[in-house]
C-alpha positions as CSV (number, residue, x, y, z in Angstrom):
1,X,23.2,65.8,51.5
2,X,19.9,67.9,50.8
3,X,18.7,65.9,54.1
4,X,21.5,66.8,56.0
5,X,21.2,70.8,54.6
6,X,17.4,70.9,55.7
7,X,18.2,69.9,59.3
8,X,21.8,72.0,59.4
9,X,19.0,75.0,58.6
10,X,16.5,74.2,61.1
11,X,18.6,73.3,63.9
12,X,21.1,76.6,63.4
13,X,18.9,78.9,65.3
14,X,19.8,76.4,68.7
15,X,23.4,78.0,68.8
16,X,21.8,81.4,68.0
17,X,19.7,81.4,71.2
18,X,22.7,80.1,73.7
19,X,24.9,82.9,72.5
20,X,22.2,85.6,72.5
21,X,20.9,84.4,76.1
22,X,24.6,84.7,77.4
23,X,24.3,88.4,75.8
24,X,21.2,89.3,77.3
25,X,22.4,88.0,80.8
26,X,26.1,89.9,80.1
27,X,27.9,86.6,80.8
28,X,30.8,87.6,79.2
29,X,31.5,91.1,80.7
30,X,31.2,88.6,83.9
31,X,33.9,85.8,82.8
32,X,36.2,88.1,80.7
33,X,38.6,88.1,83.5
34,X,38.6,85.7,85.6
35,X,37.8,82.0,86.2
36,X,34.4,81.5,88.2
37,X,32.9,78.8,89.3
38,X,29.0,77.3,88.6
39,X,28.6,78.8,92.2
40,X,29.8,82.2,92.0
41,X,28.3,82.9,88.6
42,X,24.5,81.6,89.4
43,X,24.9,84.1,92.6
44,X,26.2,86.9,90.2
45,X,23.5,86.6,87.9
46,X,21.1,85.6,90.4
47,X,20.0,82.3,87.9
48,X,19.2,78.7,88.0
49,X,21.8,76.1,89.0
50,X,20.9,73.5,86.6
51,X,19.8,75.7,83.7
52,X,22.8,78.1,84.3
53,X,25.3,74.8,84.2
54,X,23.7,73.2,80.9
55,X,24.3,77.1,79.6
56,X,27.8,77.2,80.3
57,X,28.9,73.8,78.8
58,X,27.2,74.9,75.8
59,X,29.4,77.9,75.3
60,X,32.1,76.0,76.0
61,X,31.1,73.0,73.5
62,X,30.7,75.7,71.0
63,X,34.1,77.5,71.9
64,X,33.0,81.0,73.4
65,X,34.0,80.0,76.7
66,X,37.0,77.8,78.4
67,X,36.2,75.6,81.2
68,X,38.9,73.7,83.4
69,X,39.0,72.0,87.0
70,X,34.6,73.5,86.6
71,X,35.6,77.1,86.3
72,X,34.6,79.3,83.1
73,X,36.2,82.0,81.7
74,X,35.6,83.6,78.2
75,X,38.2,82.2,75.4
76,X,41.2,84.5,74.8
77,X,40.1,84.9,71.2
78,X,36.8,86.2,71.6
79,X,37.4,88.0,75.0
80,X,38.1,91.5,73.1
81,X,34.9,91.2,71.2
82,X,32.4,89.9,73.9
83,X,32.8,92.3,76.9
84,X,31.2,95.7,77.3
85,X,34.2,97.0,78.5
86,X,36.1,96.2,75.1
87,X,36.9,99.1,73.4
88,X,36.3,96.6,70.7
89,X,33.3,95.1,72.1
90,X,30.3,93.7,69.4
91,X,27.9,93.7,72.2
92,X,25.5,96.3,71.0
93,X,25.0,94.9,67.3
94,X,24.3,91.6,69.5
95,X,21.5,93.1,72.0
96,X,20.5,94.7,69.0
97,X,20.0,91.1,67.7
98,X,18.8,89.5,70.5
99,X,15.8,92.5,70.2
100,X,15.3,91.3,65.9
101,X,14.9,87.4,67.4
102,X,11.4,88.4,69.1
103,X,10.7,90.5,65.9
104,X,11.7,87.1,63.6
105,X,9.6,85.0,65.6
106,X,6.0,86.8,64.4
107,X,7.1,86.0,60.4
108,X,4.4,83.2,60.4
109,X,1.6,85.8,61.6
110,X,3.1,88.6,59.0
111,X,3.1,86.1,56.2
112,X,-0.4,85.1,56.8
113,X,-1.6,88.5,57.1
114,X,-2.3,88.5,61.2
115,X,-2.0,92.3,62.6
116,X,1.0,92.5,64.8
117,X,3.2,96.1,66.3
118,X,5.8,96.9,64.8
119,X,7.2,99.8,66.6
120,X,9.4,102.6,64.7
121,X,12.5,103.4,65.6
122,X,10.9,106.9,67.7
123,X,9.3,104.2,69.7
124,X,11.9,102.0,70.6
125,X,13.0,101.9,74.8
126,X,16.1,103.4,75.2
127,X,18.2,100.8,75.8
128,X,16.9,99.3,72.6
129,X,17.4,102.6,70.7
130,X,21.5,102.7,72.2
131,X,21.9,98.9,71.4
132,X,20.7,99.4,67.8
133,X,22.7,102.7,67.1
134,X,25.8,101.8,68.6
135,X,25.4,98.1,66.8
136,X,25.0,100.2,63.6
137,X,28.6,101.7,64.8
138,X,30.0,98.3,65.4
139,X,29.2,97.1,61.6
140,X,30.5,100.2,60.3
141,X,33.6,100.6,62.0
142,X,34.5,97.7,60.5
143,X,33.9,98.2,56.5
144,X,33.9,101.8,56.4
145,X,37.5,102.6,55.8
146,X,37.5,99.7,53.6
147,X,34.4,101.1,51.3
148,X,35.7,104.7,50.7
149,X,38.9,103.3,49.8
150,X,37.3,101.5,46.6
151,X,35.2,105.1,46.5
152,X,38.4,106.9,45.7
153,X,39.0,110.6,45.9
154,X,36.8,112.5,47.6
155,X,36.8,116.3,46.7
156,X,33.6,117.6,48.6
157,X,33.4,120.4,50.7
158,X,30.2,119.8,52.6
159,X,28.2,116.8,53.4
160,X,25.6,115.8,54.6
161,X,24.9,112.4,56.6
162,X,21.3,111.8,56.4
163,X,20.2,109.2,59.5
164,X,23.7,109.5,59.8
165,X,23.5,107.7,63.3
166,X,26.7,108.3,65.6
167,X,28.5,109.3,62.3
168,X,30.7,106.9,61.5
169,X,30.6,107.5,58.3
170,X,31.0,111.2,58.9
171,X,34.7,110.6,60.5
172,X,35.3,108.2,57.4
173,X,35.0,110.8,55.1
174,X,36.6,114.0,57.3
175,X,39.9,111.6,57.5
176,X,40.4,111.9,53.8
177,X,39.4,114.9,52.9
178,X,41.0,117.3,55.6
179,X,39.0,120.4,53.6
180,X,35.2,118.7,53.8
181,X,32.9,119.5,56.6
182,X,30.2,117.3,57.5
183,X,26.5,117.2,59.0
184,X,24.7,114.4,60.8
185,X,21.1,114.5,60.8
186,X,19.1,111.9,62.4
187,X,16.9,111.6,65.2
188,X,17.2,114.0,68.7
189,X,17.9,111.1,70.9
190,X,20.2,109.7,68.1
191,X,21.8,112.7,67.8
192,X,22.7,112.9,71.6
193,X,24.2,109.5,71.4
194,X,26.3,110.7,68.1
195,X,27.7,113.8,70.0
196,X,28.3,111.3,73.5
197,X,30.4,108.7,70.9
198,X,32.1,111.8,69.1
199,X,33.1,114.1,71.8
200,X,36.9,113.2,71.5
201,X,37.0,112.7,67.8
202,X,39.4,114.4,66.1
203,X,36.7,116.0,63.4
204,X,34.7,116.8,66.4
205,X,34.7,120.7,65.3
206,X,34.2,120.0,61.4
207,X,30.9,118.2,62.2
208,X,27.8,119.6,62.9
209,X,24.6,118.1,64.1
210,X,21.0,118.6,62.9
211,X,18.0,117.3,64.8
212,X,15.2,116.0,62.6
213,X,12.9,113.1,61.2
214,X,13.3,113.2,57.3
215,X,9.8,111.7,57.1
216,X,8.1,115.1,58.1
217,X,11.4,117.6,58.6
218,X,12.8,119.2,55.5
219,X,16.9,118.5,55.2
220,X,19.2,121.4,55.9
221,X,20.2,123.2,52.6
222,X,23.5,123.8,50.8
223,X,25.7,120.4,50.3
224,X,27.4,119.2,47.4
225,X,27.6,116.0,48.8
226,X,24.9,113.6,50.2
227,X,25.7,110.2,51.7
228,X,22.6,108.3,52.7
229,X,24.4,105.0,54.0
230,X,21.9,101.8,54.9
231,X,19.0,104.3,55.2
232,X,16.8,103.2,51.8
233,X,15.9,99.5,52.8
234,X,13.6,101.0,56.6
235,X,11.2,102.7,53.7
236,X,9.0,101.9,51.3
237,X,9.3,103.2,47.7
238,X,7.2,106.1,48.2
239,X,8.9,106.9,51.3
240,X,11.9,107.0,49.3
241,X,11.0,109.0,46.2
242,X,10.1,111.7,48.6
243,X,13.4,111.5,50.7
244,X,15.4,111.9,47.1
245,X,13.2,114.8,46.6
246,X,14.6,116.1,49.9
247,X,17.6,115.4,48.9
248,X,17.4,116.7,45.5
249,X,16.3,120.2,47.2
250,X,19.0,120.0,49.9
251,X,21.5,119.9,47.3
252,X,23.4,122.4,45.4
253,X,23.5,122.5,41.6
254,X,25.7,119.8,40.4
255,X,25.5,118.4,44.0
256,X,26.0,114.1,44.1
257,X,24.2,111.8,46.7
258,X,25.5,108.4,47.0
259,X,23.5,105.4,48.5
260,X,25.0,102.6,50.2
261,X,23.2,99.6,50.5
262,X,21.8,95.6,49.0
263,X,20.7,96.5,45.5
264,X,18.9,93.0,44.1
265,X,19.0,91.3,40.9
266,X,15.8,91.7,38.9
267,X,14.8,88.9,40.1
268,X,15.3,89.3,43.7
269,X,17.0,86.1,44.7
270,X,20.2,87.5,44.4
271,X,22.5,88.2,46.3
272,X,21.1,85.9,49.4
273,X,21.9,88.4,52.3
274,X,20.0,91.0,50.3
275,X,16.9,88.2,49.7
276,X,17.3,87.5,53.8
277,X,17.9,91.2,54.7
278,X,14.2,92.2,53.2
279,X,12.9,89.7,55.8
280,X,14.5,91.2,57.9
281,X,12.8,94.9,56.8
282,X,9.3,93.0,56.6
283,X,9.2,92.0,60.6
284,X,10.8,95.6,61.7
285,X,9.0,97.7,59.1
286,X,6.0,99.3,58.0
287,X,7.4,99.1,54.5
288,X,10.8,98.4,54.2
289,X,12.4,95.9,51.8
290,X,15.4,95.6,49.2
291,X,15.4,97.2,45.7
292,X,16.5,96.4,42.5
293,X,18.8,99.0,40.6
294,X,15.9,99.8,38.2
295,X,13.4,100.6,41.2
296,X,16.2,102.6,42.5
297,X,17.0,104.6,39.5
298,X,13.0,104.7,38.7
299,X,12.6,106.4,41.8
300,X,15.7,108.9,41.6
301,X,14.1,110.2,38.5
302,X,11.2,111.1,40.0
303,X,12.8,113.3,42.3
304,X,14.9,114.6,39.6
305,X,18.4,112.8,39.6
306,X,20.1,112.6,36.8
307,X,23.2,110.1,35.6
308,X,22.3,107.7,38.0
309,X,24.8,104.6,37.4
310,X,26.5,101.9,40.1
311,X,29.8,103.7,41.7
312,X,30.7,100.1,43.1
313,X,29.0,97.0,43.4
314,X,29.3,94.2,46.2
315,X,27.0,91.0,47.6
316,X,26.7,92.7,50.4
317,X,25.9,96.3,52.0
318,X,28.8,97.5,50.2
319,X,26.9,98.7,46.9
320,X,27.0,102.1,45.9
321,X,24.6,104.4,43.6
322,X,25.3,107.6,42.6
323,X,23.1,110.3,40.7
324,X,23.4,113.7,40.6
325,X,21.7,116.8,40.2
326,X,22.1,118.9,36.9
């Protein structure tokens, strides 16, 4: 058994790679609706004959694509999910993972201490930058209205969405409360990809957008509400004890900030997607990690929070913290 688990570990990244290679190369947009042949795709995608056909056969061993009378076509099941021109397409969280395997691979040379570039987000190619902020809107399309329904009421008038991405989020919260108004501030070129993905929302005129970096930009001022959703985990602890004092300042007098993301056991080994997730922070970060509920609290203090208790727990990014300020 413990055999069998060491090798089922090792060998897992093999399937990884096929389906991230059949991203990169958009195979699926290409085979979502209609049957090809070996032929027709190696001239579509300009590729290999013999590397293109071992490819194939391994999506179809593995179930992503059909193949009959050696013609491919994406499975029924998965067709929705794997073409860009899904309204339901996961293809940016995917790029967006494809772009974390080359990050993954240097973990030897970060563990032994061997420089490497690690580029910030301000840094990243464009199509990098859309794939990861759009695959941020992927995950959180999905678990959103699910979270703020174990949140319960929600009576704030303004909030603010701090590296609030394409703000989904933001229409989370504006469906409930039909009397809030909300802000998303993140990056310019985020921001421009947030008003693109929001133009025909229905809360289009009850959001506004701010342009800023929160590492050197003060936050805009006046909210009794902040939600800083997956946002603690890219800093270090420093980094974050000064973003809660932005926050703290940004808010109004009895104002709450809430703060979604892993929160670790004191020992750190728990939950295991939190454990995984830091390693995740290590090869894409200057300083980022996962925190414990007391470095969390320790650090609200600092900037002045107050009350600061768990408003839900989960094992994965589905733990909230709230404090407030008196």
């Amino acid at each position: 058994m413990e055999y069998s688990k060491i090798l089922e570990t090792v060998w897992g990244f093999r399937e990884s790679r096929v389906l991230l290679t059949a991203v990169e190369l958009d195979l699926f947009t290409l085979l979502s609706d209609e049957r090809l042949s070996l032929q027709e795709i190696c001239k579509k995608l300009d590729s290999d004959t013999r590397a293109t056909q071992y490819l194939l056969d391994a999506l179809s061993a593995m179930g992503f694509l059909m193949k009959e009378n050696d013609r491919y076509i994406v499975a029924p099941e998965f067709s929705m999910y794997l073409s860009k021109d899904s309204t339901e397409s996961i293809i940016p969280i995917l790029e967006h993972s494809a772009n974390l395997w080359q990050r993954w691979s240097q973990l030897t040379d970060i563990v032994k201490g061997r420089m490497i570039t690690i580029k910030p987000v301000e840094e990243m190619s464009p199509e990098q930058l859309r794939s990861f902020i759009l695959g941020m809107h992927v995950l959180a399309k999905r678990v959103s209205k699910q979270l703020l329904s174990k949140l319960g009421p929600v009576s704030f008038k303004r909030m603010l969405d701090v590296g609030g991405a394409t703000g989904t989020y933001t229409e989370a919260f504006l469906s409930i409360n039909p009397e809030m108004r909300g802000t998303i501030f993140d990056l310019p070129p985020v921001i421009e990809l947030a008003k693109e993905r929001l133009k025909d929302s229905p809360y289009f005129s009850r959001i506004d957008f701010v342009s800023g970096d929160y590492y050197k930009d003060d936050l805009p001022m006046g909210y009794d509400f902040i939600w800083l959703s997956a946002v603690i985990h890219q800093n270090s602890r420093e980094q974050n004890v000064e973003l809660y004092r932005k926050c703290h300042s940004s808010l109004e007098k009895g104002g709450i900030v809430w703060i979604r993301d892993y929160v670790m056991s004191s020992d750190r080994t728990y939950p295991k997607a939190g454990a995984l997730f830091a390693i995740n922070m290590l090869v894409a970060t200057q300083g980022g990690g996962t925190y414990t509920f007391e470095e969390i609290e320790e650090d609200l203090q600092k900037a002045g929070f107050e009350k600061i208790h768990y408003k839900i727990k989960g094992e994965q990014m589905d733990t909230v913290i709230e404090a407030i300020k008196e």
